[in-house]
C-alpha beads as a LAMMPS data file, in Angstrom:
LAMMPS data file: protein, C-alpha beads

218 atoms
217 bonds

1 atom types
1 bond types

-500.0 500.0 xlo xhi
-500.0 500.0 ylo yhi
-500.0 500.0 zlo zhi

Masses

1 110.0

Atoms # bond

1 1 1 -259.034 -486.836 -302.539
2 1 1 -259.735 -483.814 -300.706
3 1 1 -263.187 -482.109 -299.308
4 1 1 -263.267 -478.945 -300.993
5 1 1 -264.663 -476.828 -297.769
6 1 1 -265.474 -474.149 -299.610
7 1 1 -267.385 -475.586 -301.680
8 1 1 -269.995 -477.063 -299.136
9 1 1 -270.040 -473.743 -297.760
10 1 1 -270.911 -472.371 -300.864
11 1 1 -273.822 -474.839 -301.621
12 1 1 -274.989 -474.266 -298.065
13 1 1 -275.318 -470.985 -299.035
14 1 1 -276.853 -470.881 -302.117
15 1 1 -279.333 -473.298 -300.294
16 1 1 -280.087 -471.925 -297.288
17 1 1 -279.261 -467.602 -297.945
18 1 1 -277.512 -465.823 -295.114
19 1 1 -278.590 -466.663 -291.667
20 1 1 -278.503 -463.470 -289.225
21 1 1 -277.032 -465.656 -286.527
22 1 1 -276.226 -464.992 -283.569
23 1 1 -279.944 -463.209 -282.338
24 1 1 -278.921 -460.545 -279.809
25 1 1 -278.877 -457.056 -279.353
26 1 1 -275.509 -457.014 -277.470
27 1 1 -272.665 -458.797 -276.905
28 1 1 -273.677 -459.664 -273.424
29 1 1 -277.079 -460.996 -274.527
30 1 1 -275.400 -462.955 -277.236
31 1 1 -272.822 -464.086 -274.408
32 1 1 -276.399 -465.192 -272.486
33 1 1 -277.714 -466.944 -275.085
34 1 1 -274.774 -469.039 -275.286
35 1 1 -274.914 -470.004 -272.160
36 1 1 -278.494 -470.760 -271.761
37 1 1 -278.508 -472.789 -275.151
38 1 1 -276.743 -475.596 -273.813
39 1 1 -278.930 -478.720 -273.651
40 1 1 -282.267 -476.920 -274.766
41 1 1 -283.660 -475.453 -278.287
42 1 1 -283.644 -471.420 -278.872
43 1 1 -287.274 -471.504 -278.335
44 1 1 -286.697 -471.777 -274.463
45 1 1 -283.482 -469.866 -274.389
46 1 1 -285.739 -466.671 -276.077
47 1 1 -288.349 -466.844 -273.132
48 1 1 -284.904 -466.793 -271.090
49 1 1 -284.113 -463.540 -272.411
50 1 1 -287.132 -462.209 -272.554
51 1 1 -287.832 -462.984 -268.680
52 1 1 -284.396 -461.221 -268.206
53 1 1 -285.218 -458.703 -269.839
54 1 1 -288.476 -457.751 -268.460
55 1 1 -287.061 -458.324 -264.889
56 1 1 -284.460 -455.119 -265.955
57 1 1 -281.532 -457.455 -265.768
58 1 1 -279.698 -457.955 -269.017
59 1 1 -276.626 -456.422 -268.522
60 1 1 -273.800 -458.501 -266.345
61 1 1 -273.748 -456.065 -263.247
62 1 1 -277.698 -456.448 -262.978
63 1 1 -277.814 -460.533 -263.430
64 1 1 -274.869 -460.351 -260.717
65 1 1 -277.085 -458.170 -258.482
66 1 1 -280.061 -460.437 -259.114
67 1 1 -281.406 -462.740 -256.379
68 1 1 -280.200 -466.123 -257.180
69 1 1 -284.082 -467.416 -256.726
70 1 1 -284.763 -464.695 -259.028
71 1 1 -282.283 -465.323 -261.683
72 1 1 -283.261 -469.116 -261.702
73 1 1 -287.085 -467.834 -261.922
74 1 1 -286.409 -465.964 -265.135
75 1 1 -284.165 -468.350 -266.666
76 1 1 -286.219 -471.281 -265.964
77 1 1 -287.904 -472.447 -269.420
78 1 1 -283.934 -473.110 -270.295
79 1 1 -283.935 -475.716 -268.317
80 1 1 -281.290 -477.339 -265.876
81 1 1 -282.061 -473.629 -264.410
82 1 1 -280.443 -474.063 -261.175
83 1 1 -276.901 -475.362 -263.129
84 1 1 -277.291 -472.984 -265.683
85 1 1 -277.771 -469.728 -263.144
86 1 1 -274.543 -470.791 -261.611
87 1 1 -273.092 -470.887 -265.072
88 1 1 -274.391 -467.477 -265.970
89 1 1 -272.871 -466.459 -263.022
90 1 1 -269.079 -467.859 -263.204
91 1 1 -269.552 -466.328 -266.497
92 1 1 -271.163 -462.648 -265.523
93 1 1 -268.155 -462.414 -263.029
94 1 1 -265.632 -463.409 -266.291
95 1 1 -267.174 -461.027 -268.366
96 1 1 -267.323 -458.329 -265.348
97 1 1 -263.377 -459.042 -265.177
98 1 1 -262.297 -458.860 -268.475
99 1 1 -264.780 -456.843 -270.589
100 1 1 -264.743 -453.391 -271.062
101 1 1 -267.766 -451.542 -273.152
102 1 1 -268.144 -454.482 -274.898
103 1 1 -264.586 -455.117 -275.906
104 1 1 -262.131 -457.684 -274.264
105 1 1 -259.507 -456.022 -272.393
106 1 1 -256.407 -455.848 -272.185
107 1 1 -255.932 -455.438 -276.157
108 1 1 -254.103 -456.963 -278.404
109 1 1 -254.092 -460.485 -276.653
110 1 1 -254.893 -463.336 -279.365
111 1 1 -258.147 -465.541 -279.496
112 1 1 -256.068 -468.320 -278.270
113 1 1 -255.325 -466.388 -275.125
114 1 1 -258.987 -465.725 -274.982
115 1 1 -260.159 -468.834 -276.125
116 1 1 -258.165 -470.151 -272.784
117 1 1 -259.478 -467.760 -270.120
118 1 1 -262.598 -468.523 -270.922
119 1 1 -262.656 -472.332 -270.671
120 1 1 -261.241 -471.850 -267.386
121 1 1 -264.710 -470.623 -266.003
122 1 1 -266.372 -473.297 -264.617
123 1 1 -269.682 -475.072 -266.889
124 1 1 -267.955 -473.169 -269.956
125 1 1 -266.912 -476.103 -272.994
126 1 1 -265.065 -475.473 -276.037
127 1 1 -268.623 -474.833 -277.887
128 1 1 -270.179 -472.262 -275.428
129 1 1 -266.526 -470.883 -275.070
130 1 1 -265.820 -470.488 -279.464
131 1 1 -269.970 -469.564 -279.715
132 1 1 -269.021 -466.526 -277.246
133 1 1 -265.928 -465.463 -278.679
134 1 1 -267.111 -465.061 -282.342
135 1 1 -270.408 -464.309 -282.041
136 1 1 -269.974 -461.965 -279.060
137 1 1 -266.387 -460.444 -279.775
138 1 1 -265.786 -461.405 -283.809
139 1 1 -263.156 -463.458 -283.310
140 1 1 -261.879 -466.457 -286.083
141 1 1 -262.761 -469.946 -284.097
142 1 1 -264.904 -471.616 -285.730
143 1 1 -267.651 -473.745 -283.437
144 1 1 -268.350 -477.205 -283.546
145 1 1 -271.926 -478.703 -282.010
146 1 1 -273.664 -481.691 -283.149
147 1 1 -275.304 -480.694 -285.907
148 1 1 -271.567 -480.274 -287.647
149 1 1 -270.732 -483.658 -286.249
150 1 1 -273.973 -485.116 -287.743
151 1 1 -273.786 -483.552 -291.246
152 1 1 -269.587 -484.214 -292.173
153 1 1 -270.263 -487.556 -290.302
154 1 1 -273.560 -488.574 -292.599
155 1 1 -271.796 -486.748 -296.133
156 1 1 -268.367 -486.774 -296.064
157 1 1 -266.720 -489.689 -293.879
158 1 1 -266.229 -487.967 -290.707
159 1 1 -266.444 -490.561 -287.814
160 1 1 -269.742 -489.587 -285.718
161 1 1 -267.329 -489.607 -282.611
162 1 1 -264.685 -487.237 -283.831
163 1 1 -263.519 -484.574 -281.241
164 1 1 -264.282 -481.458 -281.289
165 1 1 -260.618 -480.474 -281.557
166 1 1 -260.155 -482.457 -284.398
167 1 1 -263.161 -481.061 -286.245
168 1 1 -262.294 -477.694 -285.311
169 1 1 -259.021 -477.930 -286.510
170 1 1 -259.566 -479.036 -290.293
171 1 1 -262.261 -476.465 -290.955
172 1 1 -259.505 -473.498 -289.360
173 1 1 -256.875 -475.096 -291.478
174 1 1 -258.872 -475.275 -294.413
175 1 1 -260.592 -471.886 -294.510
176 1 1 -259.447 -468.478 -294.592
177 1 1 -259.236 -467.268 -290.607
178 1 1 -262.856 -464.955 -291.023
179 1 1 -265.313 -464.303 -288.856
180 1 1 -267.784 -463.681 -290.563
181 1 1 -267.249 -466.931 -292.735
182 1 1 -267.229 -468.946 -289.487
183 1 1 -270.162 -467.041 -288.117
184 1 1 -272.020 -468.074 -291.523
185 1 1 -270.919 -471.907 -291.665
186 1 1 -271.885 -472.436 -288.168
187 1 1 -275.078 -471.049 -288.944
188 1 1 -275.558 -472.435 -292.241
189 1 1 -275.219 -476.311 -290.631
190 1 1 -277.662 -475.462 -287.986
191 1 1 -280.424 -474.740 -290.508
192 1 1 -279.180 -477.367 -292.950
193 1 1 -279.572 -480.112 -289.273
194 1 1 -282.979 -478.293 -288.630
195 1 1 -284.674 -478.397 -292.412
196 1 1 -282.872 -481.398 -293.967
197 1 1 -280.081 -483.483 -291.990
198 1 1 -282.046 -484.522 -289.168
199 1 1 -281.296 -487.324 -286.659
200 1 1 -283.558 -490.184 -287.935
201 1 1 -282.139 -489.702 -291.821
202 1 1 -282.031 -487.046 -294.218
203 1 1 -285.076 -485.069 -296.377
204 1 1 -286.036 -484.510 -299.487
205 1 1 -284.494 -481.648 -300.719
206 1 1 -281.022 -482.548 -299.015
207 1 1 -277.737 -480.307 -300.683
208 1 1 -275.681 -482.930 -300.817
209 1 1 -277.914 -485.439 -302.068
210 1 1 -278.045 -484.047 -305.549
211 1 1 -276.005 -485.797 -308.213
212 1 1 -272.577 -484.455 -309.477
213 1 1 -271.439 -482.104 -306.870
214 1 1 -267.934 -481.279 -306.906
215 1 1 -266.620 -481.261 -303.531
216 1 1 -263.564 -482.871 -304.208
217 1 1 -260.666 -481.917 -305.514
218 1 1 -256.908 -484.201 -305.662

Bonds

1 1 1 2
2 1 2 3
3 1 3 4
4 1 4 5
5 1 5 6
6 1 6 7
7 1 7 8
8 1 8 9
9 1 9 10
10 1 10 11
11 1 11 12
12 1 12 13
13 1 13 14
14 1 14 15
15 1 15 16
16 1 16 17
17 1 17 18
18 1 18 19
19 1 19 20
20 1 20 21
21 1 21 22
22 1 22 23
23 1 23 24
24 1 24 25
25 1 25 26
26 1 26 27
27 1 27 28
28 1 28 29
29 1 29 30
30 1 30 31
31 1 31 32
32 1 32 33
33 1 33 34
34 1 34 35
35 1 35 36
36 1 36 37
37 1 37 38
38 1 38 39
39 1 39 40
40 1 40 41
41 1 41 42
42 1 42 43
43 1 43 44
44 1 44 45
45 1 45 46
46 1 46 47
47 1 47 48
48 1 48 49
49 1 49 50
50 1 50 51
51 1 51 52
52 1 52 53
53 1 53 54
54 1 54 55
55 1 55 56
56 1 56 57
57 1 57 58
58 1 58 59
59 1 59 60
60 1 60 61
61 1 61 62
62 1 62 63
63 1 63 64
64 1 64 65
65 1 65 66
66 1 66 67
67 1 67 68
68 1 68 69
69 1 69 70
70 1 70 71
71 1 71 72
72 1 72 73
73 1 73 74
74 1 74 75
75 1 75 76
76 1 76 77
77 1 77 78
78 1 78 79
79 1 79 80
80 1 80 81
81 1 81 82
82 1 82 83
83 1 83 84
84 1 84 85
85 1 85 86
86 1 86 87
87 1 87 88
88 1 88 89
89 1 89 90
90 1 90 91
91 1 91 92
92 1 92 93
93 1 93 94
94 1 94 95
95 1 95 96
96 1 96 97
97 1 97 98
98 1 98 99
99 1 99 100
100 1 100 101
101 1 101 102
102 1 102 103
103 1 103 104
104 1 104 105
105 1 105 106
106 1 106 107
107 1 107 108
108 1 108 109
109 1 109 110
110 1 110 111
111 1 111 112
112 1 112 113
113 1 113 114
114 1 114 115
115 1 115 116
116 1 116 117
117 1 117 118
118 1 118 119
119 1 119 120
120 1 120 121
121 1 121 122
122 1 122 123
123 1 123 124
124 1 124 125
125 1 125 126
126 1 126 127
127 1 127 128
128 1 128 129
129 1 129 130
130 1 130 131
131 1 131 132
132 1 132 133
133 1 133 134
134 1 134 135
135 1 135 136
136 1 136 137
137 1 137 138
138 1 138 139
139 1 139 140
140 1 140 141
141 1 141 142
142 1 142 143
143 1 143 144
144 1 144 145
145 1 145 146
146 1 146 147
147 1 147 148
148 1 148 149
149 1 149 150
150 1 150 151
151 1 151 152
152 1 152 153
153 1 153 154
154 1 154 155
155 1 155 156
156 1 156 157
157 1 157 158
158 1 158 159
159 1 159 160
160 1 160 161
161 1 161 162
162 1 162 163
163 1 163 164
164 1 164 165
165 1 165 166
166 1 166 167
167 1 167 168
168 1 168 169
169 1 169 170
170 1 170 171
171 1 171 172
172 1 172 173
173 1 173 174
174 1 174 175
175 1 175 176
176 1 176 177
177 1 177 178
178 1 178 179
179 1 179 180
180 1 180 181
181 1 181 182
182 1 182 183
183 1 183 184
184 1 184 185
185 1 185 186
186 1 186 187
187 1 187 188
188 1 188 189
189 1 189 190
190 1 190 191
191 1 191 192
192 1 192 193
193 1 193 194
194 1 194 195
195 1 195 196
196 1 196 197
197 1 197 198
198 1 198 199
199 1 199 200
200 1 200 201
201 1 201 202
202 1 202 203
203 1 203 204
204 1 204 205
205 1 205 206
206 1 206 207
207 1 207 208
208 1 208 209
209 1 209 210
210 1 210 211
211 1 211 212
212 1 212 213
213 1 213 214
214 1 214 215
215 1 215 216
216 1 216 217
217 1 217 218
């Protein structure tokens, strides 16, 4: 038997409705955010960007400009803020390197060549590095974070410890390569992990706890 991925995107989304997800007004403050969202809730990370903001100072050239006290200062209910500035840093001089009005430059490289530029900035994982790269640029990698780990663990056999590689890899073989399908599913576990699949069991009113679901197929 095989999971039908499709299908649990599908009752995701009759469940749940389309998210809106990544919040930004740019690329580069969708870059920010996932940066700053590592280790902390979105709450924080918004007071982040707001601080950035009202300092004059979200756009890459600015935050590299910035006073490093200052930068820590505005991007302090984050947390880890002294870690995370240098971070937004490595990552403002990546960005300042290979970006170009909002587009990655040179053209026509694949997201794999992408994919392993990025990672080579220092403090940047695979799930910072994939949330950047399709929810900042649009392009097909689909992100893993613990909330996926948590809900294919919990409903469909996954083990709790599988790698993110692994996980990765049979959603993209499984799926049609779309952005905005990966952008969706992403977003569609994070609300499911937030409303219904939390850590301590699930909720009434779980998706997949309803009787005769078809999410197999042989």
């Amino acid at each position: 038997m095989k999971l039908d991925v499709q299908k649990i995107y599908d009752i995701l989304y009759r469940t749940y409705g389309p998210q809106h997800w990544w919040p930004g007004d740019t690329p580069w403050e969708i870059c920010v955010g996932a940066v700053l969202t590592q280790n902390t809730n979105w709450s924080n990370v918004e007071k982040a960007i707001v601080n950035l903001k009202n300092a004059g100072a979200m756009c890459p050239l600015k935050i590299r400009k910035m006073p490093l006290a200052k930068l820590e200062e505005a991007i302090h209910p984050s947390g880890f803020f002294r870690l995370k500035a240098q971070r937004l840093l490595a990552v403002t001089d990546w960005w300042l390197a290979n970006v170009e009005e909002d587009k990655l430059r040179p053209a026509g490289k694949s997201p794999a060549f992408w994919r392993e530029s990025i990672l080579s900035v220092k403090g940047v994982g695979p799930e910072t590095a994939d949330s950047i790269l399709l929810y900042s640029f649009n392009l097909p990698t689909f992100v893993i974070d613990a909330y996926t780990k948590r809900i294919m663990a919990r409903h469909f056999g996954f083990d709790p410890d599988v790698s993110y590689h692994e996980l990765q890899s049979y959603f993209m073989e499984n799926l049609s390569p779309d952005p905005a399908l990966f952008n969706e599913f992403h977003a569609l576990f994070v609300s499911m992990a937030k409303e219904h699949c939390r850590k301590g069991g699930c909720l009434e009113g779980c998706p997949y706890k309803f009787s005769g679901l078809k999410i197999y197929y042989n």
